[in-house]
C-alpha positions as CSV (number, residue, x, y, z in Angstrom):
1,X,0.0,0.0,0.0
2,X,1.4,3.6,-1.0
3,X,0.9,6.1,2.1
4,X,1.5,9.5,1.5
5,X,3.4,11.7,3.6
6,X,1.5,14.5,4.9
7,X,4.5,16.4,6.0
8,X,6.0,16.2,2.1
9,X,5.6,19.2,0.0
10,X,6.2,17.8,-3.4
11,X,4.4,18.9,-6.2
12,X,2.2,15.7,-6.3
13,X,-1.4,17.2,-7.1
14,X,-4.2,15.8,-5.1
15,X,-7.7,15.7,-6.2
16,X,-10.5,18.4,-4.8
17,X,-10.8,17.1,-1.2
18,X,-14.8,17.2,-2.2
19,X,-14.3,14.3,-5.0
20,X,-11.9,12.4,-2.0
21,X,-14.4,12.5,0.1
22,X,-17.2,11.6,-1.8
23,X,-15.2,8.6,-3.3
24,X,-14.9,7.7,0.8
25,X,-18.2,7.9,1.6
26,X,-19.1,5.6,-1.6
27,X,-16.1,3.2,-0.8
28,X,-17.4,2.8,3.2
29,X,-20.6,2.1,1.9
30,X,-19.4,-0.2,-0.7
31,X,-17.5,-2.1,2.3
32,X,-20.5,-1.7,4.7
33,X,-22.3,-3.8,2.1
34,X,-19.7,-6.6,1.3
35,X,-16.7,-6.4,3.1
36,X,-13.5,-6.6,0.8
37,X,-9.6,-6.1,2.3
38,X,-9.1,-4.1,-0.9
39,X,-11.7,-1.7,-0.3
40,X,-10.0,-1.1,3.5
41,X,-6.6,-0.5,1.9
42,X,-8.3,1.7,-0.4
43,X,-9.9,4.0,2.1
44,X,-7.0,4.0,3.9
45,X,-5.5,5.8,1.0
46,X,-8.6,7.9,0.7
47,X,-8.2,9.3,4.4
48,X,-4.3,9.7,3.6
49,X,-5.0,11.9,0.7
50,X,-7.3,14.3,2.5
51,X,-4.7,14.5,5.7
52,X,-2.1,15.5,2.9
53,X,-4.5,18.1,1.4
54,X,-3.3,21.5,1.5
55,X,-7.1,22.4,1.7
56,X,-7.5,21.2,5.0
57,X,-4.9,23.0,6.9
58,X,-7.7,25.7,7.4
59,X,-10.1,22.6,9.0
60,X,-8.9,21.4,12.0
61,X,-12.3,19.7,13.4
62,X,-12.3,17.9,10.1
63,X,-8.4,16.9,10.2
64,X,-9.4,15.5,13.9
65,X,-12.0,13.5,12.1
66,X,-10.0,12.1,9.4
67,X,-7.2,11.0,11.8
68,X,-9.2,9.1,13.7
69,X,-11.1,7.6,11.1
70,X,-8.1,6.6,9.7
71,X,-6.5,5.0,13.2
72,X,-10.0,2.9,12.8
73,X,-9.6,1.9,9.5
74,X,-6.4,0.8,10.2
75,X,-7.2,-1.3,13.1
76,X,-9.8,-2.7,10.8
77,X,-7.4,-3.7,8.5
78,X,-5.5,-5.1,11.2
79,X,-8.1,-7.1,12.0
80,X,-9.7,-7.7,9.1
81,X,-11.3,-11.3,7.9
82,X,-12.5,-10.5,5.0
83,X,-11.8,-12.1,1.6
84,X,-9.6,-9.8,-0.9
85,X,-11.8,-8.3,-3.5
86,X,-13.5,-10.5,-6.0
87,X,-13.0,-13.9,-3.3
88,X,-16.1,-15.6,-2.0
89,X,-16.3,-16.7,1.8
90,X,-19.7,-18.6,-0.3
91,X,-18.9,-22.3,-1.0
92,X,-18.8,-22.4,-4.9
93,X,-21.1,-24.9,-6.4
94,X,-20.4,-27.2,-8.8
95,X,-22.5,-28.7,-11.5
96,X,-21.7,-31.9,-13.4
């Protein structure tokens, strides 16, 4: 997994934080719904990106947020059962 480094000031642009955190909102839902370790990893980048955001220095409630979202998100994926993205925990059924 690529983590950014919110303390780097290269020239790396980052989307609108509004498009990151719509993308989030579609991606937790997306997990809430069927659980996938992809999707964590993913969202984990999500929340990375909008810590890195120069648009959010002015936001510190929201930066508050975001962190600890992202210390959950990485417990989850800590903890995390869930089958990578596209695996079934389903048995598969086989005709003859």
């Amino acid at each position: 997994m690529k983590t950014i480094d919110c303390n780097d000031s290269s020239d790396e642009l980052l989307p609108d934080p509004a498009l990151i955190q719509t993308a989030l909102c579609s991606l937790m839902t997306r997990h809430t719904v069927r659980p996938c370790l992809g999707l964590v990893y993913t969202i984990l980048h999500h929340l990375q990106m909008l810590l890195a955001h120069p648009d959010m220095v002015n936001f510190p409630e929201r930066r508050n947020i975001y962190d600890q979202l992202l210390q959950q998100w990485k417990h989850i994926a800590e903890r995390s059962q869930a089958p990578r993205c596209g695996e079934t925990t389903r048995p598969r059924v086989v005709t003859h």
